[in-house]
Structures are given as structure tokens and as C-alpha cells.
C-alpha atoms as an extended CHARMM CRD file, in Angstrom:
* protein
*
       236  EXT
         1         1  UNK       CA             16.6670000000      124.0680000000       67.2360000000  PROA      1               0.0000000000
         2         2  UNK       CA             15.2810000000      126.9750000000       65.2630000000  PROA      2               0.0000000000
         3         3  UNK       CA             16.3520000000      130.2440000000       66.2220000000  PROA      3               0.0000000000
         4         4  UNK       CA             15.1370000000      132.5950000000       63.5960000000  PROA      4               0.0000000000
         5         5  UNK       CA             18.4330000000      132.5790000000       61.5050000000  PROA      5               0.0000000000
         6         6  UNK       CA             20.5520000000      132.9960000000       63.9720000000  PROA      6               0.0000000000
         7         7  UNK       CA             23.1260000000      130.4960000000       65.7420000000  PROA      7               0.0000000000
         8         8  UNK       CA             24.7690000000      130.1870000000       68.5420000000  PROA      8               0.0000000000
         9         9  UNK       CA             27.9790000000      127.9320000000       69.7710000000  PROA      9               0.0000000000
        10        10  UNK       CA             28.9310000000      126.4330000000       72.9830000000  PROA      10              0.0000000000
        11        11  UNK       CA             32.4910000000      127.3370000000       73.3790000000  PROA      11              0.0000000000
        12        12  UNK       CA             32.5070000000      125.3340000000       77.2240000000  PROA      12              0.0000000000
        13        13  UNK       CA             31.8200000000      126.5130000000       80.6080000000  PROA      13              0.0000000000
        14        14  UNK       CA             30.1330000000      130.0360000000       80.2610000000  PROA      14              0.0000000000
        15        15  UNK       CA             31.3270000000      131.1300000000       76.8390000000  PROA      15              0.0000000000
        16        16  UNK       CA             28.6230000000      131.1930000000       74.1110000000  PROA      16              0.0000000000
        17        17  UNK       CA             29.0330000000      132.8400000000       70.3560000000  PROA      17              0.0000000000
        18        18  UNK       CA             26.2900000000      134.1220000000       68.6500000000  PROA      18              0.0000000000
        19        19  UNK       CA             26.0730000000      134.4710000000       64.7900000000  PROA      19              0.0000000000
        20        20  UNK       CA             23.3430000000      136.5350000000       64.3460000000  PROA      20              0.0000000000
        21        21  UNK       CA             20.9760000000      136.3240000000       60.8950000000  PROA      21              0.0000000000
        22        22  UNK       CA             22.9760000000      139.7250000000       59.7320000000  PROA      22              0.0000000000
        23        23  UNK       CA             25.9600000000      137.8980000000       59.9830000000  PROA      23              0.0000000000
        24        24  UNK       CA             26.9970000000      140.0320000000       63.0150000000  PROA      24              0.0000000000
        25        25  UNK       CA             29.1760000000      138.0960000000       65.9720000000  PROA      25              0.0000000000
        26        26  UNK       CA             28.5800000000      138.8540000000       69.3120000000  PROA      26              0.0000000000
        27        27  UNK       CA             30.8070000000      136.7910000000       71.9260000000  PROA      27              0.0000000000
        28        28  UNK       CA             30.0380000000      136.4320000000       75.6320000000  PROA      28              0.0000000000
        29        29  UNK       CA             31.9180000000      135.9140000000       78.3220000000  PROA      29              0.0000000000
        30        30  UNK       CA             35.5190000000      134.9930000000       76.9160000000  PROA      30              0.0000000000
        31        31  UNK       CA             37.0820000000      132.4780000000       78.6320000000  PROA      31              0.0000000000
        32        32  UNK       CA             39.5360000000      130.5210000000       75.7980000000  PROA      32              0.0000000000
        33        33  UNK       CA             42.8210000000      129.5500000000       76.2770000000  PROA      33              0.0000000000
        34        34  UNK       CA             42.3500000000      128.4600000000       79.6830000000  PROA      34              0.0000000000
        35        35  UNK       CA             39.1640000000      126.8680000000       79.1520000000  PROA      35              0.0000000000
        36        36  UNK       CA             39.8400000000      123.1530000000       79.7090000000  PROA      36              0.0000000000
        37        37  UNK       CA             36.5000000000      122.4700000000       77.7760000000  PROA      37              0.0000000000
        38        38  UNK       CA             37.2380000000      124.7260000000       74.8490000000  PROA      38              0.0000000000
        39        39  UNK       CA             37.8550000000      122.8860000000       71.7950000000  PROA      39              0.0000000000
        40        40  UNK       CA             41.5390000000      123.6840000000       70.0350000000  PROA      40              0.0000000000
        41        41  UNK       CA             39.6740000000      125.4570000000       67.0510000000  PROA      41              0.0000000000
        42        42  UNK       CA             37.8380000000      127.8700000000       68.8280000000  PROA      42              0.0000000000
        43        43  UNK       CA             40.1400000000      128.6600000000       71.2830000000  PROA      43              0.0000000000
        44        44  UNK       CA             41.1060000000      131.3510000000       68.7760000000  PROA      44              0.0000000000
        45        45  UNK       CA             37.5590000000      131.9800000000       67.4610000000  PROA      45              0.0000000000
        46        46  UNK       CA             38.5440000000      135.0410000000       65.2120000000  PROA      46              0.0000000000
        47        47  UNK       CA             37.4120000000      138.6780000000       64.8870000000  PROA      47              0.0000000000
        48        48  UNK       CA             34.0990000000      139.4720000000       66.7780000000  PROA      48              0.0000000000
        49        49  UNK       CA             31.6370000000      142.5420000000       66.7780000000  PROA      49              0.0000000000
        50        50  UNK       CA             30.8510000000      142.9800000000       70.1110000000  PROA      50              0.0000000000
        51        51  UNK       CA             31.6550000000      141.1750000000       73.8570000000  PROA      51              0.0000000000
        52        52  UNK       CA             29.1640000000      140.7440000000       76.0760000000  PROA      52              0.0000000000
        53        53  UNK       CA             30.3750000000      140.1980000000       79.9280000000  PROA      53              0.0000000000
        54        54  UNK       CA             28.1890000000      138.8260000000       82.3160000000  PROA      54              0.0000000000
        55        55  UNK       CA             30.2110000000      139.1050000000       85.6440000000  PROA      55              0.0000000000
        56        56  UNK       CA             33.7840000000      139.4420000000       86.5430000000  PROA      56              0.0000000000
        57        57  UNK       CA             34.8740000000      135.9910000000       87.4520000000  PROA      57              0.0000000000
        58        58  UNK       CA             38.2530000000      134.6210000000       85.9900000000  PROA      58              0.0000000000
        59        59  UNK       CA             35.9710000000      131.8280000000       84.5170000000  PROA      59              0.0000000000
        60        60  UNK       CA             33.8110000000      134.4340000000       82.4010000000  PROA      60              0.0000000000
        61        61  UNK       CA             37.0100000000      137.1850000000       82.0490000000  PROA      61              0.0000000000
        62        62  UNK       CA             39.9700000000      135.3070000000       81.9060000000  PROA      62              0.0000000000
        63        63  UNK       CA             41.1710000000      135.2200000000       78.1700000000  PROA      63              0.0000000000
        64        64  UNK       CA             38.9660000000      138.7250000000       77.6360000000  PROA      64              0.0000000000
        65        65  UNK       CA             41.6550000000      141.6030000000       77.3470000000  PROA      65              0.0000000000
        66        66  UNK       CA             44.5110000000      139.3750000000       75.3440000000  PROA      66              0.0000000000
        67        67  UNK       CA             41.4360000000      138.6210000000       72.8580000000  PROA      67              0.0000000000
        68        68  UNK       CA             40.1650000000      141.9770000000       72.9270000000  PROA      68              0.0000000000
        69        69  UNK       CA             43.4830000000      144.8140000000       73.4950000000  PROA      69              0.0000000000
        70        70  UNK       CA             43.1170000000      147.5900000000       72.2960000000  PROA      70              0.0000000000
        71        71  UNK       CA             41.2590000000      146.4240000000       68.7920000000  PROA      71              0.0000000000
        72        72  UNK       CA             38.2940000000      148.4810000000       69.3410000000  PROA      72              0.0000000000
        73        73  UNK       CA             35.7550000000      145.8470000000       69.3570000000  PROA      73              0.0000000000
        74        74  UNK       CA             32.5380000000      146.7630000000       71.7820000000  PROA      74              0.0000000000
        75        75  UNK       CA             32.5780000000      145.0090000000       75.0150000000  PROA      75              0.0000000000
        76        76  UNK       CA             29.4500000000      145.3710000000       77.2130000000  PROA      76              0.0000000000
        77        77  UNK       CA             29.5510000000      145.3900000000       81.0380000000  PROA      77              0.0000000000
        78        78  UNK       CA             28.5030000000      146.5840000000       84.6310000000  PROA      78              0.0000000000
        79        79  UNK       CA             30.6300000000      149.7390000000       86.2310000000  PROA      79              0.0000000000
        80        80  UNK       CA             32.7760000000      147.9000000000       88.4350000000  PROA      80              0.0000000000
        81        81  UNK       CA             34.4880000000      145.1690000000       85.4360000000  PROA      81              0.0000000000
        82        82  UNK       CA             34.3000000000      147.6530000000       83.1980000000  PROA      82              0.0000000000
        83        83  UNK       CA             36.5900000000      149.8320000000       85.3730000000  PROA      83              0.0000000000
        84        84  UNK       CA             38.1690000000      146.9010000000       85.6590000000  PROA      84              0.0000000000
        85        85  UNK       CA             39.1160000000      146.0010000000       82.2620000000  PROA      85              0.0000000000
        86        86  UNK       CA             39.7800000000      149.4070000000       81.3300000000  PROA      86              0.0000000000
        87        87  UNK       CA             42.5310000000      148.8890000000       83.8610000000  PROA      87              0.0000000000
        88        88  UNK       CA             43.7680000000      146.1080000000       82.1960000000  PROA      88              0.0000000000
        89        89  UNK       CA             43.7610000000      147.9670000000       78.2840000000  PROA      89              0.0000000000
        90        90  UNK       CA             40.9440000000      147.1070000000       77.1970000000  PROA      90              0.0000000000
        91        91  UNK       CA             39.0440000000      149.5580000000       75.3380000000  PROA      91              0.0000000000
        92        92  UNK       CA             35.8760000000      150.8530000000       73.6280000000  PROA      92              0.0000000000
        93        93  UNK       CA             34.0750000000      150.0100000000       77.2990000000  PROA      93              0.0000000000
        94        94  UNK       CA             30.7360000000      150.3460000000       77.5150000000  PROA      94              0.0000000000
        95        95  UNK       CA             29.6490000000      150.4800000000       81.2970000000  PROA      95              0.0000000000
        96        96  UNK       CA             26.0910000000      149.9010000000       82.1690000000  PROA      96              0.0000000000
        97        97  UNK       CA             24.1970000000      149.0180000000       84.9130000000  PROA      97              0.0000000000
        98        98  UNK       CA             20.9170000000      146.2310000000       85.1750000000  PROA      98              0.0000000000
        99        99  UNK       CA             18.0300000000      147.4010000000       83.5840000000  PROA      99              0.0000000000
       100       100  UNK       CA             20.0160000000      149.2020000000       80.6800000000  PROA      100             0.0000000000
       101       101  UNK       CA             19.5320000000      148.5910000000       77.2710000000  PROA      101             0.0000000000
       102       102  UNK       CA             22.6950000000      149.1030000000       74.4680000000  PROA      102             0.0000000000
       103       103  UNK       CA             22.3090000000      148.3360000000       70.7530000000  PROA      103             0.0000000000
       104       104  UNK       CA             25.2300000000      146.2360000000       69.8390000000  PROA      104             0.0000000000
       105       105  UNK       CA             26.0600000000      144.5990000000       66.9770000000  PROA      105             0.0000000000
       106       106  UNK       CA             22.1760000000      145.0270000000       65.4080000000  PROA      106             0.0000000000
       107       107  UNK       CA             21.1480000000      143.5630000000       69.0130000000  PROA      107             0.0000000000
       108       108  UNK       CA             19.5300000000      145.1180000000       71.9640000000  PROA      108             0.0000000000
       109       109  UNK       CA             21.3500000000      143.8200000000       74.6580000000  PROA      109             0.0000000000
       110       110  UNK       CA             19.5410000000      144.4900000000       78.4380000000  PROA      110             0.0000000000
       111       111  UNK       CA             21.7120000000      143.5530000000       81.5450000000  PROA      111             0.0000000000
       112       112  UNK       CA             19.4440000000      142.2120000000       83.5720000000  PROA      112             0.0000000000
       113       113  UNK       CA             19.6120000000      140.6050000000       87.1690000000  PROA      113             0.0000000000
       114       114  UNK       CA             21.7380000000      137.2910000000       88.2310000000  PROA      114             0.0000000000
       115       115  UNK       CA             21.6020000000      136.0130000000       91.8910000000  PROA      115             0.0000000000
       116       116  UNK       CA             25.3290000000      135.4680000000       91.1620000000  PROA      116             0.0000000000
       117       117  UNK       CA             28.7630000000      137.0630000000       92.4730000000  PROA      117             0.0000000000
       118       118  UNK       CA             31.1100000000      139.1010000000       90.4670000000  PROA      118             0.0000000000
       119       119  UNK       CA             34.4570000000      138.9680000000       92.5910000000  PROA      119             0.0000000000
       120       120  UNK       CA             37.7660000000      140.1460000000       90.5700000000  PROA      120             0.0000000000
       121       121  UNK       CA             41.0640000000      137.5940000000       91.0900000000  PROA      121             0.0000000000
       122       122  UNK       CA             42.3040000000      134.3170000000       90.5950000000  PROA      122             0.0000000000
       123       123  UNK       CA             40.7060000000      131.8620000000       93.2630000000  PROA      123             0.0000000000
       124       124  UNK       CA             42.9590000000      131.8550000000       96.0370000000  PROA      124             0.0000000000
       125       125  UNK       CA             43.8470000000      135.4740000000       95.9870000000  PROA      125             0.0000000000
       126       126  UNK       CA             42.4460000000      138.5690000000       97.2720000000  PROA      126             0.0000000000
       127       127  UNK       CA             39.0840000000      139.7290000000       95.2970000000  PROA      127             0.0000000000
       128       128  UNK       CA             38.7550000000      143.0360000000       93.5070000000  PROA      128             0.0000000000
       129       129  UNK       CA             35.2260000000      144.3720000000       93.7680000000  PROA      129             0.0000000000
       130       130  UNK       CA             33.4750000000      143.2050000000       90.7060000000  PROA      130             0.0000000000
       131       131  UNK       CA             30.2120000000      144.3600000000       91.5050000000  PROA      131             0.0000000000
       132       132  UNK       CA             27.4350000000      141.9830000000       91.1070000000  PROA      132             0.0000000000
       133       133  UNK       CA             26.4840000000      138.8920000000       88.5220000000  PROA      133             0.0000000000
       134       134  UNK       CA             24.2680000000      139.9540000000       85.5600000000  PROA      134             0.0000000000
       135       135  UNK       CA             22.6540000000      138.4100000000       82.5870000000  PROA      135             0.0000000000
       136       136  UNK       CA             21.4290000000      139.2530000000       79.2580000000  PROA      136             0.0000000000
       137       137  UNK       CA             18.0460000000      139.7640000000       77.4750000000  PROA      137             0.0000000000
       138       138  UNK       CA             19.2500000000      139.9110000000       73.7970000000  PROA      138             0.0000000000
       139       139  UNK       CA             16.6530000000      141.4050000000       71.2940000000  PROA      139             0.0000000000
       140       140  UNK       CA             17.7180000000      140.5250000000       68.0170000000  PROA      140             0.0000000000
       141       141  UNK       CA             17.1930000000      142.0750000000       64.6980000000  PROA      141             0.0000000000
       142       142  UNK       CA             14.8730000000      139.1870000000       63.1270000000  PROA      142             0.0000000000
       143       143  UNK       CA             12.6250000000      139.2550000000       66.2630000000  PROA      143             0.0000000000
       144       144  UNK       CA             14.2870000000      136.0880000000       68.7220000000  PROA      144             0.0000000000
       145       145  UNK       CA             14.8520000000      137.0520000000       71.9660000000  PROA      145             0.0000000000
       146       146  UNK       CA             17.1540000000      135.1400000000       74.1250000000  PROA      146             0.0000000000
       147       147  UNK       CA             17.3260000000      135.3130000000       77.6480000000  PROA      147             0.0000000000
       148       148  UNK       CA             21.8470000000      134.5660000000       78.5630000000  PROA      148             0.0000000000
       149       149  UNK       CA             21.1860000000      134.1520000000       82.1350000000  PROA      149             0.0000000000
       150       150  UNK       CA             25.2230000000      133.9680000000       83.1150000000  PROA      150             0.0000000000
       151       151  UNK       CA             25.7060000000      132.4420000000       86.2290000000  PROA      151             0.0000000000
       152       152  UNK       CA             22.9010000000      132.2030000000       88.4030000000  PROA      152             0.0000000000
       153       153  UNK       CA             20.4930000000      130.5190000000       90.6710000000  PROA      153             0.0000000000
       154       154  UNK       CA             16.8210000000      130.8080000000       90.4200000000  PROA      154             0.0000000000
       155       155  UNK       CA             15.0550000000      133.8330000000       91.3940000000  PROA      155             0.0000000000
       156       156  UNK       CA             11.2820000000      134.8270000000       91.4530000000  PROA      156             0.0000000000
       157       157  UNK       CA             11.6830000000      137.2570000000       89.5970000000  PROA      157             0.0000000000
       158       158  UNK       CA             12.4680000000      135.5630000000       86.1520000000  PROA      158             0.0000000000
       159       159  UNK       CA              8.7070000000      135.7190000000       85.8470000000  PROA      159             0.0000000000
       160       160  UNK       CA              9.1330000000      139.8090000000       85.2670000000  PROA      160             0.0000000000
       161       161  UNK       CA             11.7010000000      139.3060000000       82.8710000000  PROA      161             0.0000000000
       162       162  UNK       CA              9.3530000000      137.2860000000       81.2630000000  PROA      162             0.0000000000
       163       163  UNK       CA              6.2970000000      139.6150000000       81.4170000000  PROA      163             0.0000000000
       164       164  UNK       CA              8.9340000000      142.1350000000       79.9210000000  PROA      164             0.0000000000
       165       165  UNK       CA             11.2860000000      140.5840000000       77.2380000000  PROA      165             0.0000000000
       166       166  UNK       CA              8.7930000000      137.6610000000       76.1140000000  PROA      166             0.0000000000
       167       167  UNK       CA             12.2630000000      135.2840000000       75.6650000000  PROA      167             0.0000000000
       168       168  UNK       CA             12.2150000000      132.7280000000       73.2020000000  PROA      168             0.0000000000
       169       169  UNK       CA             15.1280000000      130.6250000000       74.2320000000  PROA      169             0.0000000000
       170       170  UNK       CA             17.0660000000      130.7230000000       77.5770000000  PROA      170             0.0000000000
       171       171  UNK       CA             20.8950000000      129.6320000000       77.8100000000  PROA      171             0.0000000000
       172       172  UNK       CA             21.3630000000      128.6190000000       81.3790000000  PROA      172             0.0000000000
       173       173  UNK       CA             23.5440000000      127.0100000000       83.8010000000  PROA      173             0.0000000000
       174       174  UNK       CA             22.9380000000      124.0270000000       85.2110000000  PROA      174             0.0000000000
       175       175  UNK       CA             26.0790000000      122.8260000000       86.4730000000  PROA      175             0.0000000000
       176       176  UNK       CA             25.0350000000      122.8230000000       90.6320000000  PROA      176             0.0000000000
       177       177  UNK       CA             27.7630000000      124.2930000000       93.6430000000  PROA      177             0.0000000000
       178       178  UNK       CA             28.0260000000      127.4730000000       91.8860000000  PROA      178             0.0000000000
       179       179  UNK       CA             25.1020000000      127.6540000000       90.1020000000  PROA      179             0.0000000000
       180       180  UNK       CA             21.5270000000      126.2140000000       89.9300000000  PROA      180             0.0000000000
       181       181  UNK       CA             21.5320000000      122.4660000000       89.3460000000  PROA      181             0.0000000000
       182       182  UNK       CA             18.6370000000      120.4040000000       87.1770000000  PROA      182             0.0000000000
       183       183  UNK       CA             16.6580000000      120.3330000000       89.9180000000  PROA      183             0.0000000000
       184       184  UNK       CA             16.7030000000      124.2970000000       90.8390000000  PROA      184             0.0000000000
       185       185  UNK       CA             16.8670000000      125.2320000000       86.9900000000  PROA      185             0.0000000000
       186       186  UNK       CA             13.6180000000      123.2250000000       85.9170000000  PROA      186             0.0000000000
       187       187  UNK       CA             11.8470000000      126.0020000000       88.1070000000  PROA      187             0.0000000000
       188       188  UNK       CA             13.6580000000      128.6850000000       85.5570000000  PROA      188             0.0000000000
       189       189  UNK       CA             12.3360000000      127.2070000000       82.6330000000  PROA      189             0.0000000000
       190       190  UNK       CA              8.7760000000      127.5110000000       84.4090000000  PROA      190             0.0000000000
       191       191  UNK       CA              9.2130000000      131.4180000000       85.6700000000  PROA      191             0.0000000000
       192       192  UNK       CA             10.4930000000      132.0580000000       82.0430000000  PROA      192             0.0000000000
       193       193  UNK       CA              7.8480000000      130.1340000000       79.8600000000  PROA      193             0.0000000000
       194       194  UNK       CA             10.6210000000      129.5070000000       77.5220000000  PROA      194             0.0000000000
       195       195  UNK       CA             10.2740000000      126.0730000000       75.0250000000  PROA      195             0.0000000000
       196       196  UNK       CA             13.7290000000      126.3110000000       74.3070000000  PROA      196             0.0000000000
       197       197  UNK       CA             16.8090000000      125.6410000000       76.4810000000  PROA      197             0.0000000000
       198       198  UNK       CA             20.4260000000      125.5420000000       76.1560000000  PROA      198             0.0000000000
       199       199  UNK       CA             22.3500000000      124.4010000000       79.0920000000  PROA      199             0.0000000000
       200       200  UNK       CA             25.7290000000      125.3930000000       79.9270000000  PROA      200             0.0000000000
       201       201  UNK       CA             28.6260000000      125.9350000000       82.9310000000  PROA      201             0.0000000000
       202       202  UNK       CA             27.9460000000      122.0120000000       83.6510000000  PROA      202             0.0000000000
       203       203  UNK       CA             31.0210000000      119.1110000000       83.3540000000  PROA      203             0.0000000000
       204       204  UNK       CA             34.1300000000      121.6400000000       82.6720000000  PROA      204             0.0000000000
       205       205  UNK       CA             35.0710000000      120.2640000000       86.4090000000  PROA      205             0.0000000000
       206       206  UNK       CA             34.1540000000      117.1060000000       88.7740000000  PROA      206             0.0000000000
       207       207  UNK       CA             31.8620000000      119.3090000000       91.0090000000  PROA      207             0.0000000000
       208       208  UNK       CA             29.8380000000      120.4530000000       87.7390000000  PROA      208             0.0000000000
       209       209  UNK       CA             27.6470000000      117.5630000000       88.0060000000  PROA      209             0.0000000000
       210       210  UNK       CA             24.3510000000      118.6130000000       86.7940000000  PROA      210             0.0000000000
       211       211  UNK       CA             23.5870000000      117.6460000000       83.0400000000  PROA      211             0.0000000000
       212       212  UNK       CA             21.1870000000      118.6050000000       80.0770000000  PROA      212             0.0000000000
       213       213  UNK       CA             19.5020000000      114.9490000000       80.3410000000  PROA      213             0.0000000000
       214       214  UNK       CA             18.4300000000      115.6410000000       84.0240000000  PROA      214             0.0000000000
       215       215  UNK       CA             16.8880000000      118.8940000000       83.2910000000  PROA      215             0.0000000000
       216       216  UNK       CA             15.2370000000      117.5580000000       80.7240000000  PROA      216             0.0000000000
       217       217  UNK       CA             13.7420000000      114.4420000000       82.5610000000  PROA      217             0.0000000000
       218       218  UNK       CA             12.1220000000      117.3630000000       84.9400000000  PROA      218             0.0000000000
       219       219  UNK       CA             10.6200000000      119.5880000000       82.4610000000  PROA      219             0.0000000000
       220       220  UNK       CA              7.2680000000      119.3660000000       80.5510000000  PROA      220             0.0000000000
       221       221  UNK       CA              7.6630000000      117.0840000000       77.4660000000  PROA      221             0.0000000000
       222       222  UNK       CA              7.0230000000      120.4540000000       74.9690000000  PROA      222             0.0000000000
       223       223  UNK       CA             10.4790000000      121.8280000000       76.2860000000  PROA      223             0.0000000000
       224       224  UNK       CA             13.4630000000      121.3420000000       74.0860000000  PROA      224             0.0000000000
       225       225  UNK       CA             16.6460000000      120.6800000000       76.0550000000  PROA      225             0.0000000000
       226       226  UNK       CA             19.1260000000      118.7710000000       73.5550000000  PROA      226             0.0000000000
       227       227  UNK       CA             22.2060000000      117.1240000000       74.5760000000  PROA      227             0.0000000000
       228       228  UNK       CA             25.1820000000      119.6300000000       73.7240000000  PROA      228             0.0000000000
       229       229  UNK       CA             29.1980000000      119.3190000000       73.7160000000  PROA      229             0.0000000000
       230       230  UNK       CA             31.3790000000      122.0420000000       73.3020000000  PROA      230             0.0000000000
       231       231  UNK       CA             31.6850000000      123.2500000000       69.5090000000  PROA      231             0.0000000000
       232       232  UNK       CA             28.1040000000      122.2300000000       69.2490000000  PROA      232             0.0000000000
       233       233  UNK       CA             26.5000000000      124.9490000000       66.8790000000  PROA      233             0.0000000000
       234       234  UNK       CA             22.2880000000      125.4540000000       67.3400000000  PROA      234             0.0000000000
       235       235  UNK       CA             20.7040000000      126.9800000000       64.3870000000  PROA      235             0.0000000000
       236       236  UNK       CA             21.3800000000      127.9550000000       61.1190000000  PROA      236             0.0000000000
């Protein structure tokens, strides 16, 4: 899959690492050590210029401020998890809200809407307000544009993100129960005119069920949807 000189890792679940063509690398969503799909060798994955957060579940936040502390590095993310994680010691913050645009890293990042939760706690316990699910439209330096959806079902109006950000490739989940399934997500890939898909949040648990070969049995033959394990790397 070409992406312009960049690359980009699946890490399991909802954790992705980009590498841009710079050599910058931007993590999202940092969930490691507990991360029953993470391989060993990335559960550490080493320094990082910027963290991207795209809601405040303990499956997209869990491993975020022992990787992080204090260290500095930029982490992007709404009001209410940024509060959050400032709570928890994590600093160099940067709260935003959808619709706003950051430069990060040599990227402009743009949180943008997810039909999604954002709930702060361990499941079981009593939720923190997290504020709602977002994604990311992720300008890069070289010209890609890549639409991280986070967690999310599909919504009408991934056609205006479209008209707006023009995305080249689209990482999206297509796991079912919590998210969209194959059979909700092919409808994504038609709102976003993307050619280009990388599917994620699908088989790190039994009710995951949906899977990159039944998405792509559903979409037009001109829409790339390769098989992917965690560690797989796309790109250069």
C-alpha cells in the first residue's frame, strides 16, 4: 500500500503508529501493555513525537500516562480527557475540541466527529465524563491525508469530511458490538471515496467478529483492503 513515504503499524485493537516521510512518529491511542493483541516488541515501542487520543476509553488510554509521564512529548485530545490526563501527570496537553486543527509533529491533525462514547473507568466501575468519541483527519507534510476514524459507527456525514479533507486512506474499525461491523463500514468507505482501507479494533476479543476479508468482499473491486495482523507495517 503506497502512502506517500509514510508508514503506519498496527499495534492491535485501536493503537496505530505512524512514521511519517520526515521521519517524525506520531502514536495514537496507546493502549500497550495490556493490549492482549500487542505484539511483545512493540509493547514498548520507544520514544514518540506526538500522541494522538481519540476518546477516553481504557481500551484507547490505558497504557497512555506510564508511556507518556511527564516526558514532554505532545499528546492531542478533547477538553474532558485532556483534563483527565492532566489529572493523572501527564503533561504538555493539548486540549481541543472537533473541528480544530493542531500542527503536530509536521502533521495537521483535525479532531473531527465519531458517533462513539468517551466514558472514563475501567468497565465495571463508575464512568468519569470523557466527553465524546473523536477521530482524526491527518494532513501530512508530503501531501497524504488520512482519515483515523477511532471508534465509530457510520454517520452521514463522512461525506463532509470528505468534501473537506479529500482523505486518501481511512483506518477504520470494523470489529461490530462496539463499533461498525463489515457490513455498516462498507457504507464508510462509500461516504469517504477513499481507495485505501486499513481495518482495525476487530479479533482482540470473541465479540470482535467482523474481519478485513468481509469488508472487502462488500466493497467495489478498486478498493484496497489487505489482510493485516498486528506488527503489520503499510508503506515505506
Amino acid at each position: 500500500m503506497d502512502l506517500n513515504g509514510n508508514s503506519v503499524t498496527w499495534l492491535g485493537h485501536g493503537t496505530w503508529l505512524w512514521v511519517t516521510s520526515e521521519g517524525k512518529r506520531v502514536l495514537i491511542d496507546p493502549f500497550l501493555e495490556n493490549n492482549p493483541q500487542c505484539p511483545d516488541n512493540l509493547k514498548s515501542p520507544g520514544p514518540v513525537d506526538a500522541v494522538l487520543v481519540t476518546h477516553g476509553h481504557v481500551d484507547h488510554i490505558a497504557d497512555l500516562a506510564s508511556f507518556v509521564g511527564d516526558s514532554g512529548t505532545p499528546v492531542i485530545a478533547s477538553w474532558e480527557v485532556g483534563a483527565y490526563l492532566n489529572g493523572e501527570g501527564v503533561g504538555a496537553v493539548d486540549q481541543i475540541g472537533i473541528g480544530g486543527t493542531v500542527e503536530v509533529a509536521g502533521i495537521r491533525a483535525t479532531m473531527v466527529f465519531a458517533n462513539h462514547g468517551s466514558g472514563i473507568g475501567d468497565p465495571g466501575s463508575a464512568m468519569v465524563e470523557g466527553g465524546g468519541g473523536a477521530g482524526f483527519m491527518l494532513h501530512f507534510p508530503d501531501g497524504l491525508v488520512a482519515y483515523q476514524a477511532g471508534d465509530t459507527d457510520v454517520f452521514g456525514d463522512m461525506a463532509l469530511l470528505a468534501e473537506i479533507h479529500s482523505p486518501d486512506v481511512a483506518i477504520l474499525p470494523i470489529g461490530d458490538h462496539f463499533t461498525m461491523g463489515p457490513e455498516r463500514a462498507v457504507h464508510a468507505v462509500r461516504l469517504l471515496g477513499v481507495k485505501k482501507v486499513l481495518c482495525g479494533h476487530w479479533g482482540t476479543f470473541p465479540v470482535l467478529t467482523g474481519t478485513p476479508a468481509a469488508l472487502r468482499e462488500l466493497v467495489p473491486d478498486d478498493v484496497e483492503v489487505p489482510d493485516i495482523q498486528p506488527g503489520n507495517t503499510f508503506g515505506s
